[in-house]
DRENLO-187606 format. One record per residue (C-alpha): residue in three letters; x, y, z. Coordinates in steps of 0.2 Angstrom, whole numbers, m for minus. Layout:
N
REC ala X Y Z
...
// end
This chain:
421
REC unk 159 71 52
REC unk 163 55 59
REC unk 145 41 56
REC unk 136 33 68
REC unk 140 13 73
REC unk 127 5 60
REC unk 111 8 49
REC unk 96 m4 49
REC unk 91 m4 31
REC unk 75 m11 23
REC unk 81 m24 12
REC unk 78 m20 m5
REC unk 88 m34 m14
REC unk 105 m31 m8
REC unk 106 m49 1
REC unk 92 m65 1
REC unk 94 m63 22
REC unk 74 m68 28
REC unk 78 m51 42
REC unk 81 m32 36
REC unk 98 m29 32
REC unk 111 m21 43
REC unk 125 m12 34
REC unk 139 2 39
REC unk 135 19 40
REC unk 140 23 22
REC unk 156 35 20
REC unk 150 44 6
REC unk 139 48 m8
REC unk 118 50 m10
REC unk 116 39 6
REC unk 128 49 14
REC unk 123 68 12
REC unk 105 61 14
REC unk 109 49 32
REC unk 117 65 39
REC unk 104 77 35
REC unk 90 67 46
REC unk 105 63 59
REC unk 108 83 60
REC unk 88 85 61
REC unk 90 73 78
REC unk 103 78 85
REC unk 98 96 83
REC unk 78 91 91
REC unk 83 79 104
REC unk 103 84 107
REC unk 112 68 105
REC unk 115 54 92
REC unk 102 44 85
REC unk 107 25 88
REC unk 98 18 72
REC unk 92 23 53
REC unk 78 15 45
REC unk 76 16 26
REC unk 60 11 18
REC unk 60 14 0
REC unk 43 19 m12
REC unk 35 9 m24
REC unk 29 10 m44
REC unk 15 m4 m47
REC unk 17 m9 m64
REC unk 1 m19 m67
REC unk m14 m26 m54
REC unk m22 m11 m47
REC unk m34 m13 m34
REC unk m32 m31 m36
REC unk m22 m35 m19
REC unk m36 m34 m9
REC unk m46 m46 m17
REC unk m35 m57 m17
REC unk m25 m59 m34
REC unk m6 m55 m38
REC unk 2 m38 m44
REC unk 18 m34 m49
REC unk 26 m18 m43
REC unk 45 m12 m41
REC unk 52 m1 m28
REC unk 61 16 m33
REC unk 73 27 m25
REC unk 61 40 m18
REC unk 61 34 1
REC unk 56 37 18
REC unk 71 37 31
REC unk 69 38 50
REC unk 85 41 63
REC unk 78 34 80
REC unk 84 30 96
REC unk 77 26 115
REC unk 73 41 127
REC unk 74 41 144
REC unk 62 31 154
REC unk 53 45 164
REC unk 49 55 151
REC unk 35 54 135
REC unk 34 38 128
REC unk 36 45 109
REC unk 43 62 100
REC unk 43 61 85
REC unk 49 77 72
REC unk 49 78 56
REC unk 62 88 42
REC unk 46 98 33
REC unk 38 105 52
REC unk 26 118 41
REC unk 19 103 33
REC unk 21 90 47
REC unk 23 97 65
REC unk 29 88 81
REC unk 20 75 91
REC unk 23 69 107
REC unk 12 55 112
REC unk 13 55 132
REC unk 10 36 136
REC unk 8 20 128
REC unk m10 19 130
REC unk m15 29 113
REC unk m28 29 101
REC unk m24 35 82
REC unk m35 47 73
REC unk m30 53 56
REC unk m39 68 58
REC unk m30 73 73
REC unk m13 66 73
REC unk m9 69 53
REC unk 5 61 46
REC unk 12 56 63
REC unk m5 43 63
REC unk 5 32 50
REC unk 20 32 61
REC unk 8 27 78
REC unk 1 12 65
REC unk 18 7 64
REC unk 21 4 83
REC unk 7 m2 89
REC unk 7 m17 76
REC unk 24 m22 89
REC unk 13 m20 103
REC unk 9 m35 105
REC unk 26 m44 103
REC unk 33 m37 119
REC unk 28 m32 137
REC unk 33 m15 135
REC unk 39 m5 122
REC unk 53 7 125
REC unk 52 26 125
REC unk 58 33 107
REC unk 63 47 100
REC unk 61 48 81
REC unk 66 60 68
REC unk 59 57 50
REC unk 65 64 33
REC unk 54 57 18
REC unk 55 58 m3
REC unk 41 49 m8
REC unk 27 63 m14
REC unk 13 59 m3
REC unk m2 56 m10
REC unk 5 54 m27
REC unk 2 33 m27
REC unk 19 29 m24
REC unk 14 22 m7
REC unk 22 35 4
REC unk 10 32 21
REC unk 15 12 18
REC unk 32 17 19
REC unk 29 27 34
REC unk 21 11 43
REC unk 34 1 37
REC unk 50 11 44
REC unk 41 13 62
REC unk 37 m1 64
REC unk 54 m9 58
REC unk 59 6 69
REC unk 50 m2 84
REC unk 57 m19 83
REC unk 75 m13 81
REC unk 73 m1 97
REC unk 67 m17 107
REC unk 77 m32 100
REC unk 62 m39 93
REC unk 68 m52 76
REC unk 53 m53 63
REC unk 56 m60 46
REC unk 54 m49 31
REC unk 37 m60 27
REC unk 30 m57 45
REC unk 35 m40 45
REC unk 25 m36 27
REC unk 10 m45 35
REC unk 12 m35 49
REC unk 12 m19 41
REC unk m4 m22 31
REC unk m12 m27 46
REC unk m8 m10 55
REC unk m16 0 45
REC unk m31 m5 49
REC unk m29 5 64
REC unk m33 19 55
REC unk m48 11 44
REC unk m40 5 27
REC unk m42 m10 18
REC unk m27 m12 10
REC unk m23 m29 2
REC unk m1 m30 7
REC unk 5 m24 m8
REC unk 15 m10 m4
REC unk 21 m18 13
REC unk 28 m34 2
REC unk 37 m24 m10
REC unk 45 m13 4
REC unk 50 m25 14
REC unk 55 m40 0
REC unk 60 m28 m15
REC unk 76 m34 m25
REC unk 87 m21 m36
REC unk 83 m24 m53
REC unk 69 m33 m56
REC unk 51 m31 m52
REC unk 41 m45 m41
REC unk 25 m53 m43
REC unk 18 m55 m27
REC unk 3 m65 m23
REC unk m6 m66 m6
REC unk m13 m80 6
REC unk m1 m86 9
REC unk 12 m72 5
REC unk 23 m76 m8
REC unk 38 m67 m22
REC unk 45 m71 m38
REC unk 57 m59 m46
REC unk 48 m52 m64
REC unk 66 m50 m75
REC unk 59 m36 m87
REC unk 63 m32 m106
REC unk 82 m27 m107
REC unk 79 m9 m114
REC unk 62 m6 m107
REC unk 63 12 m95
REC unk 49 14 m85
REC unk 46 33 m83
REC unk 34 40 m68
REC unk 26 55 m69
REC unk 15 65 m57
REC unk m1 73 m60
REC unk 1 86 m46
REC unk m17 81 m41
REC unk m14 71 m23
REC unk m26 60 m15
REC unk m25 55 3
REC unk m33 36 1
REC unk m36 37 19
REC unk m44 53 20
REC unk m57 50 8
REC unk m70 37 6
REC unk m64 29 m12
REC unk m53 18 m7
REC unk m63 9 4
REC unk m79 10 m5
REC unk m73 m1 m20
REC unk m65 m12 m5
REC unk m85 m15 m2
REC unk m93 m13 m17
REC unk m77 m31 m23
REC unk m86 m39 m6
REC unk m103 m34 m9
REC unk m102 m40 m26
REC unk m94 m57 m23
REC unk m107 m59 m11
REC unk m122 m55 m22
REC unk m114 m69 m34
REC unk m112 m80 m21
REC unk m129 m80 m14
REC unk m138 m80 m31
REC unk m126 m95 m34
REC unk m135 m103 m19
REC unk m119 m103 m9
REC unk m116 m97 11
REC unk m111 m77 5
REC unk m105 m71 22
REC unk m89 m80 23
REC unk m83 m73 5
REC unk m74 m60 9
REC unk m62 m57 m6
REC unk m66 m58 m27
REC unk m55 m73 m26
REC unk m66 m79 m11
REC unk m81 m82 m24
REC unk m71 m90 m38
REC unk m62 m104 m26
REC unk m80 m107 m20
REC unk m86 m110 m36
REC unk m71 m118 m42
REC unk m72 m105 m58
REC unk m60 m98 m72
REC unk m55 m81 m71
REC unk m67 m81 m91
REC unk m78 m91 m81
REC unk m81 m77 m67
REC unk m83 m64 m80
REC unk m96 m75 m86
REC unk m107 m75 m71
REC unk m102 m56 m66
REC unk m110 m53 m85
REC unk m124 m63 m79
REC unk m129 m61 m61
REC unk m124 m42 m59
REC unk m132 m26 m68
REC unk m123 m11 m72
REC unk m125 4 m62
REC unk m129 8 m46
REC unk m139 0 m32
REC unk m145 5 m18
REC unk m139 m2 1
REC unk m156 m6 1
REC unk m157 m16 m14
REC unk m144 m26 m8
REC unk m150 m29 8
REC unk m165 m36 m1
REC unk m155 m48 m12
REC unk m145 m52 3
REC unk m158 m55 15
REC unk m153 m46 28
REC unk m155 m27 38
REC unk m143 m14 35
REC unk m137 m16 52
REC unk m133 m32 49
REC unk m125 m27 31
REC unk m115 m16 40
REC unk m107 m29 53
REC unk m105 m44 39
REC unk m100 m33 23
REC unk m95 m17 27
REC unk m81 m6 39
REC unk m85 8 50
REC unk m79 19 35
REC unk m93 13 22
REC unk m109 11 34
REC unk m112 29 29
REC unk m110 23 9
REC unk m129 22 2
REC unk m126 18 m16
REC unk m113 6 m23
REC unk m108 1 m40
REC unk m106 m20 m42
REC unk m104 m25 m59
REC unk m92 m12 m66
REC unk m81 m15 m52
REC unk m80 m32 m51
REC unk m75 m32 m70
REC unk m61 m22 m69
REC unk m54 m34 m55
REC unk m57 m49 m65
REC unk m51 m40 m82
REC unk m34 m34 m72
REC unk m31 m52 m63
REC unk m31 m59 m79
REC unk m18 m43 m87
REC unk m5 m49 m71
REC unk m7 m68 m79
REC unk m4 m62 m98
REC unk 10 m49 m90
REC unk 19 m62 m83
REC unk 21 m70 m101
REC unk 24 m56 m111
REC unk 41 m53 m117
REC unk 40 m39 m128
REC unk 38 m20 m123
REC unk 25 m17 m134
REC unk 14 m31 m123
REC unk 20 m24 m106
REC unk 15 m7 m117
REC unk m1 m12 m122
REC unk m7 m22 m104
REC unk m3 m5 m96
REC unk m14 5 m108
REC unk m29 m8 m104
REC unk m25 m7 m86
REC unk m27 11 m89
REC unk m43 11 m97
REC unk m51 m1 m86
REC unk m47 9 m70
REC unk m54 25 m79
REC unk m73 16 m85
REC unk m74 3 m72
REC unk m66 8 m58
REC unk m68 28 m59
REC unk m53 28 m51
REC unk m43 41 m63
REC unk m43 59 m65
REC unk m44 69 m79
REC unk m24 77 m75
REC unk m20 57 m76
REC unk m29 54 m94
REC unk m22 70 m100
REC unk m4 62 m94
REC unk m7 44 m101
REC unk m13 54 m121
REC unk 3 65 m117
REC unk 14 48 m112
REC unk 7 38 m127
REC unk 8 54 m140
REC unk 28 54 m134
REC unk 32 36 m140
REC unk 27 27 m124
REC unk 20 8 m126
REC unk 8 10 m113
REC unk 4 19 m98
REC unk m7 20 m83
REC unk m10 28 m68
REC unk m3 18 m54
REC unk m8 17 m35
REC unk m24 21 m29
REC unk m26 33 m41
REC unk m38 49 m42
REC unk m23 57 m45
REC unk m6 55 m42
REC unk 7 48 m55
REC unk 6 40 m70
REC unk 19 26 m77
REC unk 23 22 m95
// end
């Protein structure tokens, strides 16, 4: 069987090109029985050929969890788990999207009539992530195009290898190739993080950097504001192995995530008003320490100082803040956490400080058994501080360490999902 004219692929180090790259259908091999099972899928749901492919691939963060939004660097790689779509434009008087995926038990059909949609994850599933996707390209063009979309994905989802990300990412790469819209691989990583929003998460941009600026080989430290990638040459003989808890966690479907998103904030801010500085501009960890011009040893110092462990109530901080909980919930918190009545300060902020300063030493470290033993920390931080682990991911971090491994960690969001040594 005969390939399509071209595939749109999301770079992941093949060339330094600032857009995605564009390469030949391939002939043979992985990519091909892989590309010609997700073209069957479209031609057999829509009954002709698709006019593009979009690869995005997953990701394996090897230090700096829950550190990207707060605004300090990480260091991730991609991997070979990925999510492709085969897309092309649909006829003008019919639906504006259809969009069908290879698992239909799992992930059934959606047609979205017109281009005037909302998005609700509790409604529209899996397909929300794809609807993220093209309304971030909304604004960059009168009217989008009707598509028509087939989706095949390899990335486990909710196994914290950043498989709704990688969703985002390939619609809406998927949306700009469809209407001749250029955007560098830069704005397009900004622009991914900023569509999920649409659907309530506070994410930080790395898994939208790393899908989009990945490059074979190497890991990359990304830092943020403004966006920026170095390539992270690791240990000749260091194997990274990934292993999944079979616990899943759906960041987005749970309040977790975005809990310790506003319990970083609400942190940063209690410093920074005890500190006698304006609190409601800090928005980020990294926010506060700029402010006060501080050391990363230097904010541990005042976390240690002006924050107690445990919990506190909304309305303890209200009181510290000087402000009503209405007000709380405008400056401090998203529609996703007004509901939150207890949050935990100190411990949280610790582990981000703690793990910013792990990316610094990771950077440095040459030998495996550093990487090993930053992991294991990193580990052991997200378990205590961040209660962000899960028992099936401390039982595979013993198992991991008890095997020979320098280090390991659970990686992603956590509270479940895979675990890297």
């Amino acid at each position: 069987m005969p390939g399509p004219g071209l595939m749109v692929l999301v770079d992941s180090g093949m060339s330094s090109m600032d857009c995605p790259q564009v390469v030949p259908y391939p002939e043979d091999g992985k990519s091909r029985v892989r590309l010609d099972a997700v073209r069957n899928l479209f031609r057999s749901k829509f009954g002709r050929e698709p006019e593009i492919f979009v690869r995005v691939p997953g990701r394996v963060n090897l230090i700096g969890e829950h550190v990207d939004y707060c605004g300090y660097s990480v260091c991730p790689m991609a991997i070979e788990q990925d999510i492709v779509f085969a897309a092309a434009t649909a006829p003008a008087d019919g639906p504006f999207l259809k969009l069908v995926n290879s698992q239909p038990q799992a992930y059934p059909d959606i047609t979205i009539p017109n281009r005037k949609f909302d998005i609700s994850l509790k409604r529209d599933g899996w397909a929300a992530y794809v609807l993220c996707g093209v309304k971030g390209v909304v604004g960059s063009i009168k009217e989008l195009a009707n598509m028509e979309i087939a989706v095949s994905g390899r990335v486990p989802p909710g196994s914290g290898l950043s498989s709704s990300s990688a969703l985002v990412c390939a619609s809406l790469l998927t949306t700009a190739e469809i209407n001749n819209i250029s955007f560098t691989k830069y704005e397009m990583a900004d622009l991914s993080a900023s569509c999920e929003r649409f659907i309530g998460m506070e994410g930080g941009g790395m898994d939208q950097a790393i899908a989009f600026l990945a490059c074979k080989g190497c890991a990359k430290h990304i830092e943020f504001n403004p966006l920026k990638t170095t390539d992270v040459k690791l240990p000749e003989n260091a194997v990274f192995v990934i292993g999944h808890s079979l616990v899943t966690k759906k960041k987005a479907e749970t309040s977790e995530y975005n809990t310790r998103v506003a319990e970083c904030r609400l942190a940063s801010q209690v410093i920074a008003k005890k500190c006698g500085i304006p609190w409601k501009s800090i928005r980020k960890v990294v926010d506060i320490q700029n402010a006060l011009s501080v050391t990363l040893n230097e904010l541990m110092s005042l976390i240690t100082k002006h924050l107690r462990t445990g919990t506190y109530t909304k309305a303890e901080i209200c009181e510290i803040l000087e402000v009503t909980e209405e007000e709380l919930n405008q400056v401090s918190l998203n529609q996703n956490t007004h509901h939150i009545q207890k949050f935990v300060l100190r411990e949280r902020m610790t582990h981000v400080a703690s793990e910013a300063h792990r990316v610094a030493w990771w950077l440095k470290e040459t030998t495996i058994e550093g990487l090993g033993n930053l992991m294991t920390a990193s580990h052991n931080s997200m378990a205590r501080d961040y209660e962000a682990s899960d028992p099936a991911c401390d039982r595979l971090v013993e198992l991991a360490m008890n095997a020979g491994a320098a280090g390991a960690r659970v990686t992603g969001a956590g509270w479940g999902g895979c675990v890297v040594a």
